[in-house]
Structures are given as C-alpha cells and as structure tokens.
C-alpha positions, 0 to 999 in steps of 0.5 A, a space after each residue: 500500500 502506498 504512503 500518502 504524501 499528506 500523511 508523511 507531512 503531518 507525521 501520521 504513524 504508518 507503522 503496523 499495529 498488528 503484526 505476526 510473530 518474527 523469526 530471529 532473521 526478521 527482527 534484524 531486517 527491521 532493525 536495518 530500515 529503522 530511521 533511527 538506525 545509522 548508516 549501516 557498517 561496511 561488513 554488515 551484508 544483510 542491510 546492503 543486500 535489500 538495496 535500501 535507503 531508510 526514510 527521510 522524516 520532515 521533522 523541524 525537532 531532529 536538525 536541518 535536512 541536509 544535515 540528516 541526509 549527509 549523515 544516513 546517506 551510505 555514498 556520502 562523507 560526513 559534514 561537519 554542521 554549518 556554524 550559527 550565522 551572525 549579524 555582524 560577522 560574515 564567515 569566509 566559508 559562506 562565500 563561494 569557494 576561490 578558484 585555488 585552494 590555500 591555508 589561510 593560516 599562512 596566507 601573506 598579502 605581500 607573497 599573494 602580490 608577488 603573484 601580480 607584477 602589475 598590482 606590485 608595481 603599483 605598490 611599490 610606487 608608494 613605498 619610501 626609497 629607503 623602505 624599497 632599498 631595504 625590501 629588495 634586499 631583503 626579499 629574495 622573490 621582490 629581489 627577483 622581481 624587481 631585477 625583471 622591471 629594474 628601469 620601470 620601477 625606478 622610474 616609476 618612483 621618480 615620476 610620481 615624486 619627483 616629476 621635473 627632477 626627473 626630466 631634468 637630470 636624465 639617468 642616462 646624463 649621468 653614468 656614475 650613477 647607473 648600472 648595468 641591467 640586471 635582466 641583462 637587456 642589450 643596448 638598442 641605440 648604441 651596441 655596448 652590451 647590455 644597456 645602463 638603466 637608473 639605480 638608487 643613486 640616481 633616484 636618491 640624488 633626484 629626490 634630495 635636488 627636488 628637497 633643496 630647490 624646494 627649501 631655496 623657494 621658500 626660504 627666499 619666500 619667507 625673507 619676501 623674495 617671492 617667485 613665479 612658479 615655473 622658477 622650479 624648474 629654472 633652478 633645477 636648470 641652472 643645476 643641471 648647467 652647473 653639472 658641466 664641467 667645462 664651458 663649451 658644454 655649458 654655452 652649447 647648452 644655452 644655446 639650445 632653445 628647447 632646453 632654455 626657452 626665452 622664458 627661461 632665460 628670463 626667470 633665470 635672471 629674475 632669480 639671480 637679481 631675487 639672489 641680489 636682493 637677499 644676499 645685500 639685505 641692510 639688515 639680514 644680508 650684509 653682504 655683496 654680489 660677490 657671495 652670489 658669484 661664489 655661491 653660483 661658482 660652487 660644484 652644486 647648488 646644494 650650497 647656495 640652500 645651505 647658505 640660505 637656511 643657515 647651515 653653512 657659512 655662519 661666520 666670515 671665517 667660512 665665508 673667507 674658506 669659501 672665497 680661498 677656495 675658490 679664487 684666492 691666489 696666495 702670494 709667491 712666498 705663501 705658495 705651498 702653504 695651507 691657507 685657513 685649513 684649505 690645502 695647498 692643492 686646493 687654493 683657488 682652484 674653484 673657479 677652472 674648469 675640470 673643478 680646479 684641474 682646468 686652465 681656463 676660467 668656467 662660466 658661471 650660469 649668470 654669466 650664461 643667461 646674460 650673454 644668451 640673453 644679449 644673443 638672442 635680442 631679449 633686452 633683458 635690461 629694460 626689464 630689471 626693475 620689474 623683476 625686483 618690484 615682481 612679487 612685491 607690488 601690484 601693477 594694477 593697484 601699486 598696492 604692496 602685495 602681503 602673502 599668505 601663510 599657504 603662499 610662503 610654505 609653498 614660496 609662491 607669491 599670493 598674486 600669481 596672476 601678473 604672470 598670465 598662464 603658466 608657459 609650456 614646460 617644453 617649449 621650443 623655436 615654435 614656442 609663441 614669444 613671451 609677453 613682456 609686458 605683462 611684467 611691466 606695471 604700465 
C-alpha cells in the first residue's frame, strides 16, 4: 500500500499495529530500515543486500535536512554542521569557494602580490626609497622581481615624486650613477652590451635636488623674495648647467632653445637679481654680489640652500674658506702653504674648469643667461626693475602685495596672476614669444 504524501507531512504513524510473530532473521531486517538506525557498517551484508535507503522524516525537532541526509546517506562523507550565522560577522566559508585552494593560516598579502607584477608595481610606487632599498634586499622573490622591471620601477618612483627632477637630470646624463641591467637587456641605440638603466643613486640624488630647490623657494619666500612658479624648474636648470664641467658644454647648452626657452632665460635672471636682493639685505644680508658669484661658482647648488637656511657659512671665517677656495691666489712666498685649513692643492682652484684641474676660467650660469640673453635680442635690461618690484607690488593697484601663510610654505607669491598662464614646460623655436609686458606695471 502506498504512503500518502499528506500523511508523511503531518507525521501520521504508518507503522503496523498488528503484526505476526518474527523469526530471529526478521527482527534484524527491521532493525536495518529503522530511521533511527545509522548508516549501516561496511561488513554488515544483510542491510546492503535489500538495496535500501531508510526514510527521510520532515521533522523541524531532529536538525536541518541536509544535515540528516549527509549523515544516513551510505555514498556520502560526513559534514561537519554549518556554524550559527551572525549579524555582524560574515564567515569566509559562506562565500563561494576561490578558484585555488590555500591555508589561510599562512596566507601573506605581500607573497599573494608577488603573484601580480602589475598590482606590485603599483605598490611599490608608494613605498619610501629607503623602505624599497631595504625590501629588495631583503626579499629574495621582490629581489627577483624587481631585477625583471629594474628601469620601470625606478622610474616609476621618480615620476610620481619627483616629476621635473626627473626630466631634468636624465639617468642616462649621468653614468656614475647607473648600472648595468640586471635582466641583462642589450643596448638598442648604441651596441655596448647590455644597456645602463637608473639605480638608487640616481633616484636618491633626484629626490634630495627636488628637497633643496624646494627649501631655496621658500626660504627666499619667507625673507619676501617671492617667485613665479615655473622658477622650479629654472633652478633645477641652472643645476643641471652647473653639472658641466667645462664651458663649451655649458654655452652649447644655452644655446639650445628647447632646453632654455626665452622664458627661461628670463626667470633665470629674475632669480639671480631675487639672489641680489637677499644676499645685500641692510639688515639680514650684509653682504655683496660677490657671495652670489661664489655661491653660483660652487660644484652644486646644494650650497647656495645651505647658505640660505643657515647651515653653512655662519661666520666670515667660512665665508673667507669659501672665497680661498675658490679664487684666492696666495702670494709667491705663501705658495705651498695651507691657507685657513684649505690645502695647498686646493687654493683657488674653484673657479677652472675640470673643478680646479682646468686652465681656463668656467662660466658661471649668470654669466650664461646674460650673454644668451644679449644673443638672442631679449633686452633683458629694460626689464630689471620689474623683476625686483615682481612679487612685491601690484601693477594694477601699486598696492604692496602681503602673502599668505599657504603662499610662503609653498614660496609662491599670493598674486600669481601678473604672470598670465603658466608657459609650456617644453617649449621650443615654435614656442609663441613671451609677453613682456605683462611684467611691466604700465
């Protein structure tokens, strides 16, 4: 007789109320399709031979479904019941299964990005140099990484801290501070072997040269010299020339338009005249014109921020180091002799090219920009009075300009608008001619 599927949902009990006396083999088979019985043992043959599966009870009081069902089923493992959800927990088992299986116990997030180059590109983009040294010297597997995309990282790094020290001072101007590939790529443009490409080096002296023109700006700011803000970039310029050692490099240099754009020339005398007018301050300068000619004579301009932050040359007796270094010529009888602690090798060396092992006597950058600028018919002269009043004055108003306090953090001049827009950072012999007049106060 069929059982109705009504009474197997109200839990009517189908078992049979009379029954005839069992013989020792009957009592087993009702044993074996008892639903209270568990699944049946491997050896036991007499539950296996029926072919039979007990009954499955709707009761809501004996546990889950699934749970029953996975528990009795002869062809299934057991599973483990399924944890208490809670409102504010989400348990990593009730999301799907990942594509790969992995202990979570030892699961790293550094050592799952070494799976992704390109997501680890993206993080070492903002790691601190110094934390990126020590990484790659201390992670085999980043060491390795790294060594397979050595120019793309560095290179990474100085773009995103770094961007005109980066296209300023090109790694490939300075081979001292290069190395050989580590992927061991060859040269496309020039067959020498495997190519150079940017190291540490490079990208810490970048980094520290973007620091020191930044504090020159401001210091120069915070004394009331203000400056435009493409004067960045002209500093950094202006250390790039000073980075020549002799003069045919530095003139062709100047001469190369795309490089020093009339714009360019222009904010590089602005800045030497600003220069001028701090070092020859009545109160906090007492000097002369001749510390900028020394200061701009010096192998890097890390000294001209050094000056200006008063690190150095605090006193007349290393001021008077400085100048014995640089252009001093001792008499015929102190020759050989050490003059304020400077050897004797060293007196007066600091104005030849070669530094100090030429002949001839180096150009300095202000001496460049005001000979370029006298090349190229700029008429630099007629404009000096507006460069010393920029920053100072409003042309519209004649009002003193007072600058705020984001203004001098940042050493830029609360009214930036006399320049106009800001000029292209690559301009060229198709560059449009610079307005003058926007500089002038009529």
């Amino acid at each position: 007789m069929a059982c109705p599927l009504s009474s197997i949902l109200n839990g009517i009990d189908l078992s049979p109320q009379k029954r005839k006396s069992c013989t020792d083999e009957e009592p087993r088979k009702r044993q074996c399709l008892d639903t209270t019985s568990a699944v049946p043992p491997p050896g036991n043959s007499k539950c296996a031979s029926y072919g039979m599966l007990p009954p499955i009870v709707l009761s809501p009081e004996k546990g889950a479904l699934y749970n029953r069902r996975a528990s009795k089923s002869p062809s299934r493992l057991p599973v483990l019941p399924t944890p208490p959800r809670s409102d504010q927990q989400v348990y990593w088992y009730d999301a799907d299964p990942p594509s790969h299986e992995f202990d979570f116990n030892t699961f790293s997030v550094f050592k799952a990005l070494l799976n992704h180059p390109e997501l680890m590109h993206e993080v070492t983009r903002h790691l601190n140099v110094e934390d990126l040294i020590s990484l790659y010297a201390i992670s085999r597997d980043f060491h390795v990484l790294m060594n397979g995309r050595f120019t793309a990282m560095i290179l990474a790094q100085s773009l995103g801290k770094a961007a005109e020290s980066s296209q300023t001072f090109l790694f490939k101007c300075y081979k001292n501070l290069c190395i050989r590939d580590p992927a061991a790529r060859k040269s496309i443009e020039v067959e020498i072997g495997i190519r150079f490409v940017p190291s540490f080096r490079w990208l810490r002296m970048i980094l520290f040269r973007e620091k020191v023109v930044d504090e020159i700006i401001t210091c120069m700011a915070v004394e009331g010299h203000r400056l435009p803000k493409r004067a960045s970039l002209v500093i950094k310029k202006i250390w790039f020339t000073m980075d020549i050692s002799d003069n045919a490099r530095r003139i062709g240099l100047f001469h190369n338009k795309e490089f020093w754009t009339n714009t360019d020339i222009f904010l590089a005398t602005m800045f030497f005249i600003k220069l001028d007018m701090r070092l020859t301050d009545p109160v906090d300068g007492n000097g002369e014109v001749g510390i900028r000619k020394m200061l701009l004579a010096q192998r890097s301009l890390s000294t001209l921020g050094k000056v200006l932050m008063r690190k150095e040359m605090l006193t007349q007796l290393d001021m008077l180091r400085m100048f014995v270094k640089w252009k001093y010529q001792p008499a015929p009888q102190h020759r050989g002799m050490s003059i304020a602690g400077i050897p004797p090798h060293e007196i007066g060396r600091g104005e030849f090219e070669g530094w100090g092992f030429g002949t001839k006597r180096i150009l300095r950058p202000d001496e460049l920009a005001m000979r370029e600028g006298v090349r190229r018919n700029l008429d630099l002269d007629k404009k000096y009075l507006d460069m010393m009043l920029w920053g100072f004055v409003d042309k519209k108003t004649l009002e003193d300009i007072w600058p705020t306090e984001t203004a001098i953090e940042e050493g830029q001049s609360a009214d930036t608008s006399e320049l106009g827009e800001e000029p292209e950072e690559n301009g060229g012999d198709d560059e449009q001619p610079m307005d003058y007049a926007a500089f002038s106060l009529d």
